[in-house]
PyMOL Python script that loads the backbone (N, CA, C, O; Angstrom):
from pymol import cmd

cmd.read_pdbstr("""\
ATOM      1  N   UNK A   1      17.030  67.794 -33.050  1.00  0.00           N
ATOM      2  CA  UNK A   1      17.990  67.597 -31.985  1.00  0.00           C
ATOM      3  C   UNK A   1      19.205  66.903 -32.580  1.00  0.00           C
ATOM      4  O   UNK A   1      18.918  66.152 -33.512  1.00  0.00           O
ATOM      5  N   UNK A   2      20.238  66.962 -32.328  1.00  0.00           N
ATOM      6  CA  UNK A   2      21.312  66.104 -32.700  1.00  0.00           C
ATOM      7  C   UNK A   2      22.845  66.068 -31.155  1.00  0.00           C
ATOM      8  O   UNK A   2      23.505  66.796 -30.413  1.00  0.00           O
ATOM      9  N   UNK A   3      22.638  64.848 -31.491  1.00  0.00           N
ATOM     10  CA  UNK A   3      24.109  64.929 -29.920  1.00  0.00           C
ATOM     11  C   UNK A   3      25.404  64.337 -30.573  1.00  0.00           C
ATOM     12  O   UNK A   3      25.714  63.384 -31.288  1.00  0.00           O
ATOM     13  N   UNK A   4      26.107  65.608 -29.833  1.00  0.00           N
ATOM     14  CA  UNK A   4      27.577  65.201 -30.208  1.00  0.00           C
ATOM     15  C   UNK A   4      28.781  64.736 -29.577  1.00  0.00           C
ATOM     16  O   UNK A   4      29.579  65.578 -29.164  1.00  0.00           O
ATOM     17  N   UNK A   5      29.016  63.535 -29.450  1.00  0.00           N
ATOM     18  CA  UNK A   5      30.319  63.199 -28.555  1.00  0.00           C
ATOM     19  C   UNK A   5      31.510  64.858 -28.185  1.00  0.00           C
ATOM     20  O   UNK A   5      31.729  65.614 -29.132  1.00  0.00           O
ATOM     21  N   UNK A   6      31.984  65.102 -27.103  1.00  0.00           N
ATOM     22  CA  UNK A   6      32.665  66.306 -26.594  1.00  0.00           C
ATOM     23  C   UNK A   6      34.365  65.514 -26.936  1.00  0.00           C
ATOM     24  O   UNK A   6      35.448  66.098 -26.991  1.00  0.00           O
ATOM     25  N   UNK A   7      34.164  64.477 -27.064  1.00  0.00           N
ATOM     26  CA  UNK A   7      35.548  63.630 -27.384  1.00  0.00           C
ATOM     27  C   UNK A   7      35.916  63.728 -28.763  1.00  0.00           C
ATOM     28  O   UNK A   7      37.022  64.216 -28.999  1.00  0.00           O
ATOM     29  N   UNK A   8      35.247  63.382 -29.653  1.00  0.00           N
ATOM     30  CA  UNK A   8      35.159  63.228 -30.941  1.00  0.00           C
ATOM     31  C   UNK A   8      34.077  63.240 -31.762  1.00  0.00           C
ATOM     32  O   UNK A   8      33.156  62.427 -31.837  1.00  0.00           O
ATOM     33  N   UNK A   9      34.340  64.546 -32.559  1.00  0.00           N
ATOM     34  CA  UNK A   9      33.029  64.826 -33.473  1.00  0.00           C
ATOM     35  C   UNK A   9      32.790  63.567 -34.212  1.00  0.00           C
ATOM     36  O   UNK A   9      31.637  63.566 -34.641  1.00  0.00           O
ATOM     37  N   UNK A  10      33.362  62.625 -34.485  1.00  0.00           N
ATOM     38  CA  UNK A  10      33.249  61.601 -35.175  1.00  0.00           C
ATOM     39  C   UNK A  10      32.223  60.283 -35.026  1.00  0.00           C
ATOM     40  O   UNK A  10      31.452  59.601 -35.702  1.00  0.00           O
ATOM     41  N   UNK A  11      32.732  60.398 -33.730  1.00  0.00           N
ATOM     42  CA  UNK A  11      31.823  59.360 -33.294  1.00  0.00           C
ATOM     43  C   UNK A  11      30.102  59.729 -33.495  1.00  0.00           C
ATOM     44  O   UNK A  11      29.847  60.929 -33.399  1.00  0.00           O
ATOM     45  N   UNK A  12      29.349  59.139 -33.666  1.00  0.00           N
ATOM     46  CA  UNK A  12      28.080  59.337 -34.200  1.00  0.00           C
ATOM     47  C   UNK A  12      27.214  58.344 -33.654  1.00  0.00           C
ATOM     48  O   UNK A  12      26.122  58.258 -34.216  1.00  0.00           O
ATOM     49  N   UNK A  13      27.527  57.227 -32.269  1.00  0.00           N
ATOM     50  CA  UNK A  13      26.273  56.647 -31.981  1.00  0.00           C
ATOM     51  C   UNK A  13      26.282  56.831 -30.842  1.00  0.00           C
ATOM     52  O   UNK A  13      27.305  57.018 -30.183  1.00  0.00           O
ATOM     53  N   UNK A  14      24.848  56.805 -30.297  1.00  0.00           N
ATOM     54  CA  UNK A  14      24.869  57.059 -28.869  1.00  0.00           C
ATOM     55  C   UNK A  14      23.677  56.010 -27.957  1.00  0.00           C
ATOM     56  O   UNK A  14      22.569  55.636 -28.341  1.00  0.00           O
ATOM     57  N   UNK A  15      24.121  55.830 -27.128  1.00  0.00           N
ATOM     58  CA  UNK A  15      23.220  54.810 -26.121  1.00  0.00           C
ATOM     59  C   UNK A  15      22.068  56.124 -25.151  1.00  0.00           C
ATOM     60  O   UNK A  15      22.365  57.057 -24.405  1.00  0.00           O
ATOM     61  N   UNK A  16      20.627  55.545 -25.680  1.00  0.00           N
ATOM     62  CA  UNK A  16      20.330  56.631 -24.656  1.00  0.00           C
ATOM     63  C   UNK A  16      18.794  55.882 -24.051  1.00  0.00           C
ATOM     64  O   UNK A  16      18.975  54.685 -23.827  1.00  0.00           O
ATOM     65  N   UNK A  17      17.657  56.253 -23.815  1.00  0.00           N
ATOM     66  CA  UNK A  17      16.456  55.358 -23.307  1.00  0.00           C
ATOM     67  C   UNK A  17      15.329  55.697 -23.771  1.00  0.00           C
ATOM     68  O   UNK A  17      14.784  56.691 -23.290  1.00  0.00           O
ATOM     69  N   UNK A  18      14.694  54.960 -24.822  1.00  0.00           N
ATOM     70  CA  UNK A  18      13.087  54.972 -25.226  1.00  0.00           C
ATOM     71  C   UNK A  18      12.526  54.238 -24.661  1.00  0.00           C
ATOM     72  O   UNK A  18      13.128  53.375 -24.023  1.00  0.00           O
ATOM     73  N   UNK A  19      11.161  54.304 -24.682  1.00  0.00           N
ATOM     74  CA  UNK A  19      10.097  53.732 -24.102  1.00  0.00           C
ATOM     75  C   UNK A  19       9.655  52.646 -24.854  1.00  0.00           C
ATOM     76  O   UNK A  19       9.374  53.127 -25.952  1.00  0.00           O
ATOM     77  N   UNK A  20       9.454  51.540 -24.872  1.00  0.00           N
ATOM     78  CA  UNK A  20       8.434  50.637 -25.436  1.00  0.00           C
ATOM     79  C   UNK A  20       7.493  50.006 -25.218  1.00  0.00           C
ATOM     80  O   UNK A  20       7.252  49.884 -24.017  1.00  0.00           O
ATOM     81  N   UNK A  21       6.842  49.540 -25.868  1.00  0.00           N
ATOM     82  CA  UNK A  21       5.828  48.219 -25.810  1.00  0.00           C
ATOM     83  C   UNK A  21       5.929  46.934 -26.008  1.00  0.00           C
ATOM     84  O   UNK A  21       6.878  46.690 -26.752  1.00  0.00           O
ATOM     85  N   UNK A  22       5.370  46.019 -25.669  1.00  0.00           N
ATOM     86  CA  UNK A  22       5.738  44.558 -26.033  1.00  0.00           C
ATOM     87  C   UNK A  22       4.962  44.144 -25.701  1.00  0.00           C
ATOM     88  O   UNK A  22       4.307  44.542 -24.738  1.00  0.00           O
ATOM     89  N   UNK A  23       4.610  42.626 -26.766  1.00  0.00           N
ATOM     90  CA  UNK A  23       3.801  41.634 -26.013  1.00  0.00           C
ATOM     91  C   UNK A  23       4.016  41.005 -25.464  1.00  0.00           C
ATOM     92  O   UNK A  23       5.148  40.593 -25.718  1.00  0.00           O
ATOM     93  N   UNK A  24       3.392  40.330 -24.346  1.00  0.00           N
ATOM     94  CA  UNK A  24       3.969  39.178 -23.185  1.00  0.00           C
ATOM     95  C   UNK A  24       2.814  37.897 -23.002  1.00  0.00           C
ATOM     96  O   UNK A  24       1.604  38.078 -23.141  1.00  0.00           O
ATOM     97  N   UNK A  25       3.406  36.652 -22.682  1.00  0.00           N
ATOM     98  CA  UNK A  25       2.490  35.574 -22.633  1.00  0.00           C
ATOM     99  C   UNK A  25       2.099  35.686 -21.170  1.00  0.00           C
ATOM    100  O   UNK A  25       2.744  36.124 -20.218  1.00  0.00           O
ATOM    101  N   UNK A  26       1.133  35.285 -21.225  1.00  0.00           N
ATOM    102  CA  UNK A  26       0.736  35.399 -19.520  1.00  0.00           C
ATOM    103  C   UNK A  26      -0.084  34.560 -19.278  1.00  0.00           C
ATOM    104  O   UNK A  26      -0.757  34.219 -20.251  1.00  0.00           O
ATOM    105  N   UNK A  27      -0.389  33.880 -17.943  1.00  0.00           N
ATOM    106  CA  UNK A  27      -1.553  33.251 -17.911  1.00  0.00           C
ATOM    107  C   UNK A  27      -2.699  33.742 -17.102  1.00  0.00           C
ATOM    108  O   UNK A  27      -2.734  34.901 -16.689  1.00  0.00           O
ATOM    109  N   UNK A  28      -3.649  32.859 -16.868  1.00  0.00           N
ATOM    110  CA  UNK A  28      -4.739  33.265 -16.387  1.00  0.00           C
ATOM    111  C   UNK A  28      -5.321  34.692 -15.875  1.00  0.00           C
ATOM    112  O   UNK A  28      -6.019  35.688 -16.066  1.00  0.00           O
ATOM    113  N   UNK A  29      -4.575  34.056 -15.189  1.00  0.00           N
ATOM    114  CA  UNK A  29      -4.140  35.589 -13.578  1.00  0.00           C
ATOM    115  C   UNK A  29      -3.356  36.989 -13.963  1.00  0.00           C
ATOM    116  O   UNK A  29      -3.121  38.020 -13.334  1.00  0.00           O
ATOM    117  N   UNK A  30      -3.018  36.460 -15.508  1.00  0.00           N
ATOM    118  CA  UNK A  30      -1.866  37.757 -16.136  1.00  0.00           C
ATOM    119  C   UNK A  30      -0.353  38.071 -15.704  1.00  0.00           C
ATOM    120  O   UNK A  30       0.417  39.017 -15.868  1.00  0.00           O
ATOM    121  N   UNK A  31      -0.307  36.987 -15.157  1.00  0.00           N
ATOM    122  CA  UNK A  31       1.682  36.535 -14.759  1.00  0.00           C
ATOM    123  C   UNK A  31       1.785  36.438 -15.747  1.00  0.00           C
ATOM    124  O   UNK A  31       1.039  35.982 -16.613  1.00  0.00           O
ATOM    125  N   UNK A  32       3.274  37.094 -15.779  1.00  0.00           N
ATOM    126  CA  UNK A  32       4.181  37.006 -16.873  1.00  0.00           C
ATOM    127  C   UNK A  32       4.756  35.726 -16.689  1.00  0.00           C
ATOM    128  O   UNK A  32       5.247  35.194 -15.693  1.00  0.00           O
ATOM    129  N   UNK A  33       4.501  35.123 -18.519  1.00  0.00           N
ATOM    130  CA  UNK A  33       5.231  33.952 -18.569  1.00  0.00           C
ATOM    131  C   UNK A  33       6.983  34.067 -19.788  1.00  0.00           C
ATOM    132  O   UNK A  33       8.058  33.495 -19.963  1.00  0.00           O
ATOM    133  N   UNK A  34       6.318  35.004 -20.199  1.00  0.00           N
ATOM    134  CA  UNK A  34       7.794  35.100 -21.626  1.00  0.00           C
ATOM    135  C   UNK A  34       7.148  36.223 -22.464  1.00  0.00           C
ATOM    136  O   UNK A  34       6.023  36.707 -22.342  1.00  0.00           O
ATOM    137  N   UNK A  35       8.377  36.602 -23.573  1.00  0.00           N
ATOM    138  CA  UNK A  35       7.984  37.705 -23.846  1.00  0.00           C
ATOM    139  C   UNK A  35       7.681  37.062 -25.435  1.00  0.00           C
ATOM    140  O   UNK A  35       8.450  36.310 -26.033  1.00  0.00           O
ATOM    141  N   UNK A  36       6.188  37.628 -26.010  1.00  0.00           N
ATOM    142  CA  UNK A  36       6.361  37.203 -27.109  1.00  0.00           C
ATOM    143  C   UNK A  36       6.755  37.734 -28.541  1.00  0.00           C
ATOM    144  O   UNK A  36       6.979  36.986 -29.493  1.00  0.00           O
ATOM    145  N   UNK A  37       6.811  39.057 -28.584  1.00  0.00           N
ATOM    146  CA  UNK A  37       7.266  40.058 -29.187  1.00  0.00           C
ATOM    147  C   UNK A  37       8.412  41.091 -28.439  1.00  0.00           C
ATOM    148  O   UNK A  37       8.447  41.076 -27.208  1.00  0.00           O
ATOM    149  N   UNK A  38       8.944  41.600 -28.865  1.00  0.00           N
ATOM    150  CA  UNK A  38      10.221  42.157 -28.408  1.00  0.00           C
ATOM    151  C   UNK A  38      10.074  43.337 -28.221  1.00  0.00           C
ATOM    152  O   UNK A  38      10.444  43.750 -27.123  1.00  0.00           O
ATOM    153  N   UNK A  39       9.408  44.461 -29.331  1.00  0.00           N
ATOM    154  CA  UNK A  39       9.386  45.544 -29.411  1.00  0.00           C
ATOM    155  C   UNK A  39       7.732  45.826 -30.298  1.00  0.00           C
ATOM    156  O   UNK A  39       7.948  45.829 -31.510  1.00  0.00           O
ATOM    157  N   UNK A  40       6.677  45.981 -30.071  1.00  0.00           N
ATOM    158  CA  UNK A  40       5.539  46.070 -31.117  1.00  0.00           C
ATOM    159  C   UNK A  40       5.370  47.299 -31.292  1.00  0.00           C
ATOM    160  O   UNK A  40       4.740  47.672 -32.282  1.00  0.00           O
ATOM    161  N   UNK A  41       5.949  48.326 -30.273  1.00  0.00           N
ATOM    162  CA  UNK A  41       5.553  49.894 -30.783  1.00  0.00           C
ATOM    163  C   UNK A  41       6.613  50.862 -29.716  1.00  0.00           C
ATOM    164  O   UNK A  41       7.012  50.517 -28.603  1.00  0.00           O
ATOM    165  N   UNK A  42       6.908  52.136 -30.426  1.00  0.00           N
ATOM    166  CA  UNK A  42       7.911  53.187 -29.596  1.00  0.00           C
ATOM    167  C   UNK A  42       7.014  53.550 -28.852  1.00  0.00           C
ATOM    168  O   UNK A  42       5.890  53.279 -29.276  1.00  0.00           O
ATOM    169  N   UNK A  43       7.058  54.041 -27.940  1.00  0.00           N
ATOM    170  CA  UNK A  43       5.646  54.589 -26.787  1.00  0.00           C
ATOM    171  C   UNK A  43       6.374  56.079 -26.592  1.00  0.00           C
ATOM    172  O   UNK A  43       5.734  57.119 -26.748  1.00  0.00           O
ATOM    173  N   UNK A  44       7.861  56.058 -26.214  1.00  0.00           N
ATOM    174  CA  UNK A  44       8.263  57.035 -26.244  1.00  0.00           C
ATOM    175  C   UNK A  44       9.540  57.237 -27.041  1.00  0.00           C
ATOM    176  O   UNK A  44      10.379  56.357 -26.851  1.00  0.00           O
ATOM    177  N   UNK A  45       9.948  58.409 -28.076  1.00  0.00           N
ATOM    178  CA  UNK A  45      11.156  58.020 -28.261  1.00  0.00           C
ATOM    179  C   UNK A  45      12.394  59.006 -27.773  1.00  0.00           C
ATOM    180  O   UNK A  45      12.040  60.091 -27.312  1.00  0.00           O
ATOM    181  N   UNK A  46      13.859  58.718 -27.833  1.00  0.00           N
ATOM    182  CA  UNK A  46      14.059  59.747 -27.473  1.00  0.00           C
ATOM    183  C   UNK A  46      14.485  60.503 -26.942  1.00  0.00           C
ATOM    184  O   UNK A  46      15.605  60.044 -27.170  1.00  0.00           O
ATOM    185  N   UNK A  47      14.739  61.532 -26.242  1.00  0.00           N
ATOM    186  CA  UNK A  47      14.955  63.002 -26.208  1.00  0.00           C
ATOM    187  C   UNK A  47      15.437  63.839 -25.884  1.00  0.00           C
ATOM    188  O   UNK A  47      15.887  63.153 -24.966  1.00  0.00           O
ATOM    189  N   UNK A  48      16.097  65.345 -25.590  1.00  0.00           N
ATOM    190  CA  UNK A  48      17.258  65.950 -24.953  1.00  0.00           C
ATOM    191  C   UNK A  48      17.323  65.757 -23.735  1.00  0.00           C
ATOM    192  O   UNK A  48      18.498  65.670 -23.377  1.00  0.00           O
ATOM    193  N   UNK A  49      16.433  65.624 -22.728  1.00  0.00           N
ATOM    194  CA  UNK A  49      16.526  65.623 -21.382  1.00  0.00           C
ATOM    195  C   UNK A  49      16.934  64.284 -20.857  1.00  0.00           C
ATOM    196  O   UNK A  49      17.179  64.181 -19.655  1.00  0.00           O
ATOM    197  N   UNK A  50      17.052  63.018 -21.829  1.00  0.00           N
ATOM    198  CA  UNK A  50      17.953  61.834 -21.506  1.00  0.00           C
ATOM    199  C   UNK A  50      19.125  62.537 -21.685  1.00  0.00           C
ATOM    200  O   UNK A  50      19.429  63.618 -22.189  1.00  0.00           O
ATOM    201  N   UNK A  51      20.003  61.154 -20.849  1.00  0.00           N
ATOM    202  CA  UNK A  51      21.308  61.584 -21.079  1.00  0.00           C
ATOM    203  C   UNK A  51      21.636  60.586 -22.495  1.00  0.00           C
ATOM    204  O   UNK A  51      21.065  59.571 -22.895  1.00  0.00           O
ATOM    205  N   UNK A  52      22.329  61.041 -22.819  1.00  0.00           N
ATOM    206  CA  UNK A  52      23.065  60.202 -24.188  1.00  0.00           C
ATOM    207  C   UNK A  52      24.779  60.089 -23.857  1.00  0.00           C
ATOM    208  O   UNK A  52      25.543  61.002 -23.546  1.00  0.00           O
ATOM    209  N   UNK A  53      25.039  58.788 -24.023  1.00  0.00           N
ATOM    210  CA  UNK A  53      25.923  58.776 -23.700  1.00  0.00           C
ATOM    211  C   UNK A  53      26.685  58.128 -25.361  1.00  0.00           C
ATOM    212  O   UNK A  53      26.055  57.569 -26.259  1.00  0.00           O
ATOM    213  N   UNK A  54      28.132  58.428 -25.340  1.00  0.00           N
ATOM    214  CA  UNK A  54      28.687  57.783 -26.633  1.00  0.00           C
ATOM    215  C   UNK A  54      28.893  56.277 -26.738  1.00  0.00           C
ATOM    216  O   UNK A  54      29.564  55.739 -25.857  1.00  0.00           O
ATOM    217  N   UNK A  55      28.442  55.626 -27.613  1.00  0.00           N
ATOM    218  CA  UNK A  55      28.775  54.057 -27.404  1.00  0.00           C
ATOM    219  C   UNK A  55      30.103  54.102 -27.624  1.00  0.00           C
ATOM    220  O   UNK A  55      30.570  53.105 -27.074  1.00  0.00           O
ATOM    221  N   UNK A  56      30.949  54.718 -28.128  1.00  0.00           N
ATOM    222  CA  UNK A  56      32.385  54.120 -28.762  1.00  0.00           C
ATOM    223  C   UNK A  56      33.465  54.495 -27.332  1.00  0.00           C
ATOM    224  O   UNK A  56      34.354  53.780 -26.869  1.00  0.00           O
ATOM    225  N   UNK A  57      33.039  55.777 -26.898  1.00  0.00           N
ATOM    226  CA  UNK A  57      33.777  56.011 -25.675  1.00  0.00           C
ATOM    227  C   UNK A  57      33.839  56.530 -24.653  1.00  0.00           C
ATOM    228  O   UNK A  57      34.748  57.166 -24.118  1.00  0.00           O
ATOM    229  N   UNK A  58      32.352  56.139 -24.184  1.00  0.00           N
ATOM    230  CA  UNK A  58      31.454  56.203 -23.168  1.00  0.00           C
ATOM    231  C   UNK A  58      31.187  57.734 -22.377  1.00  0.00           C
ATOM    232  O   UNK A  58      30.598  57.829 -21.300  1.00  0.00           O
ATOM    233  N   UNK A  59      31.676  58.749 -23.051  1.00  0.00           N
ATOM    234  CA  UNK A  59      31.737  60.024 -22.436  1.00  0.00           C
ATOM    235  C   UNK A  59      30.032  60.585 -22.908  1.00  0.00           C
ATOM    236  O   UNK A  59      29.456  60.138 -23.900  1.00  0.00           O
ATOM    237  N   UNK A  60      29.436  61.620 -21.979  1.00  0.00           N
ATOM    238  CA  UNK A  60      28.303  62.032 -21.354  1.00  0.00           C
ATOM    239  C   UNK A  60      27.945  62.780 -23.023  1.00  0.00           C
ATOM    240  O   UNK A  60      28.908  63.459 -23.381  1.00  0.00           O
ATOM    241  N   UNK A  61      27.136  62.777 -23.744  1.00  0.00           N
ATOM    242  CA  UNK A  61      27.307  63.633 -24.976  1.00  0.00           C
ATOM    243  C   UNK A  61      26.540  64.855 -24.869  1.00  0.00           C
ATOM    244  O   UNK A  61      25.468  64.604 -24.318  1.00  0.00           O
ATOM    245  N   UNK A  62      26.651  66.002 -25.155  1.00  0.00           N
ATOM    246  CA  UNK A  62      25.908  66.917 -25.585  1.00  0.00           C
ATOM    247  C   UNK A  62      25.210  66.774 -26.427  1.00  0.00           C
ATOM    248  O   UNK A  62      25.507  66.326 -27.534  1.00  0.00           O
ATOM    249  N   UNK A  63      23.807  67.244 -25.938  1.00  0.00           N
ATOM    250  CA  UNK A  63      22.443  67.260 -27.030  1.00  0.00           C
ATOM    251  C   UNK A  63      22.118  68.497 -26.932  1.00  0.00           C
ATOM    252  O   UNK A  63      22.161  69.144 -25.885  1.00  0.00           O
ATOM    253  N   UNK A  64      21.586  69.132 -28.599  1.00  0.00           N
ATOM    254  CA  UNK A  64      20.990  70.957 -28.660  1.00  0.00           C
ATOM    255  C   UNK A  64      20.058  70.606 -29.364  1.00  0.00           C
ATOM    256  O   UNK A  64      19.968  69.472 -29.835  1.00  0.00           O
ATOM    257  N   UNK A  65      19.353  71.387 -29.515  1.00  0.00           N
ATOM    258  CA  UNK A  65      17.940  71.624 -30.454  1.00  0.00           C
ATOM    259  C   UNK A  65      18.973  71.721 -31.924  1.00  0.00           C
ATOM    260  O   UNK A  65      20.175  71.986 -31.911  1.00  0.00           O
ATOM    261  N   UNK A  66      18.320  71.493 -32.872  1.00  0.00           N
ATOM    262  CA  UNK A  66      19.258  71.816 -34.382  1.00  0.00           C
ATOM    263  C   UNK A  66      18.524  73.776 -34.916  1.00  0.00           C
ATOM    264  O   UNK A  66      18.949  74.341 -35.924  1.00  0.00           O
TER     265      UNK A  66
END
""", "prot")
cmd.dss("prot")
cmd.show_as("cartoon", "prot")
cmd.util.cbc("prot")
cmd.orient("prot")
């Protein structure tokens, strides 16, 4: 897959939404108290049917299969 800003072929990063995991402190009862790890695994990553948007200038990007 690769996505391309419609503004500028140049631009090359894009904001889009994976899935993760994390660890969390909790007590007893399993309330969340804080997070203790940030990121421990991708669960999902990813993929054309997100939207991707351009970080540099926020326009909607096109994504194709390569």
């Amino acid at each position: 897959m690769k996505a391309v800003c419609p503004n500028n072929h140049e631009h090359k990063e894009f904001i889009t939404v994976a899935h993760i995991a994390q660890d969390w402190v909790v007590d007893e009862n399993g309330n969340f108290l804080e997070v203790a790890e940030e990121c421990t695994e991708t669960v999902v990553s990813p993929n054309r049917e997100n939207t991707w948007v351009c970080k540099i200038c926020g326009a909607e990007a096109i994504v194709a299969e390569n």
